[in-house]
N, C-alpha and C positions, 0 to 999 in steps of 0.2 A: 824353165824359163831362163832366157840372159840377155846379159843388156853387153850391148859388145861398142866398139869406138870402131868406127872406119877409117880411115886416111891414105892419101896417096899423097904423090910427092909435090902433084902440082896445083892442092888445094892448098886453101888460104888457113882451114880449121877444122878438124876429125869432124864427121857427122856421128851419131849415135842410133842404133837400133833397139827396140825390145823383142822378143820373139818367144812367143809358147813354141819350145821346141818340138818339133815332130819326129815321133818312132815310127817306124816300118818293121813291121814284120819279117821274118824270112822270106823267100818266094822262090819258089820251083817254075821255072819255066818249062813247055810241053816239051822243047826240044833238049831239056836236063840240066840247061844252064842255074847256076843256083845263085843267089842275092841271096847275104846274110844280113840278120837282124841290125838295123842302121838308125842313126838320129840324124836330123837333116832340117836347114830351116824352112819354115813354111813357104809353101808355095806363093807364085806372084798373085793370084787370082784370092789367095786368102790375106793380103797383103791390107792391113787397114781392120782387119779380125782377129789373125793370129799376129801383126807382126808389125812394128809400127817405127819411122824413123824421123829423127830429129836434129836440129840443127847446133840442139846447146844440149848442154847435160841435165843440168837439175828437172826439165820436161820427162825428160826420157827416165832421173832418176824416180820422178812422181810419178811416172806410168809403170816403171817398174816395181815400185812399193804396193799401189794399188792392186796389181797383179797378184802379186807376192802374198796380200791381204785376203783380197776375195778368197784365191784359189786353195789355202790353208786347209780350211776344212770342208771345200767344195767337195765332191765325189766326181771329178772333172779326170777325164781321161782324154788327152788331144790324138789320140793314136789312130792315123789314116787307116782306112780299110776300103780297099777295094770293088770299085763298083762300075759295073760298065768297061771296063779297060781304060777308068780312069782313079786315081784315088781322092778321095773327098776327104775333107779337114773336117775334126768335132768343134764343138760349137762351144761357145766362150757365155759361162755363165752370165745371167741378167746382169743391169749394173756398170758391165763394163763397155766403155765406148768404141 
């Protein structure tokens, strides 16, 4: 998980994210090309599931603690796998909104 600050130069005040980071595996492609093992943050369609942003910090800190909570002694692995020629995100224990 991380909770990161965003800002550009021509906002008024950093936004904030949480995100259950996402692993990838290695992947061979048919034609030899190779992708190594990567962490990367959640996709836009898991956006609200794995990954949530905010406009002040102590929101983003409370969603990050809860995170941090649950997932302690969850057996929660968010590691995409492949399906279809597309990769699908794991699912975020009960509890969390």
């Amino acid at each position: 998980m991380a909770l990161l600050e965003q800002s550009k130069p021509n906002w008024s005040k950093p936004a904030y994210e949480v995100v259950i980071v996402q692993k990838h595996r290695a992947k061979t492609w048919p034609d030899g090309r190779v992708i190594e093992a990567r962490e990367a943050m959640p996709p836009d369609e898991a956006w609200g599931t794995l990954g949530w942003t905010y406009s002040d910090l102590p929101p983003a800190e409370a969603r990050f603690k809860a995170l941090t909570n649950s997932l302690r002694d969850a057996d929660f692995n968010p590691e995409h796998s492949p399906k279809t020629g597309s990769e699908r995100a794991g699912g975020v224990p009960a509890g969390i909104p």
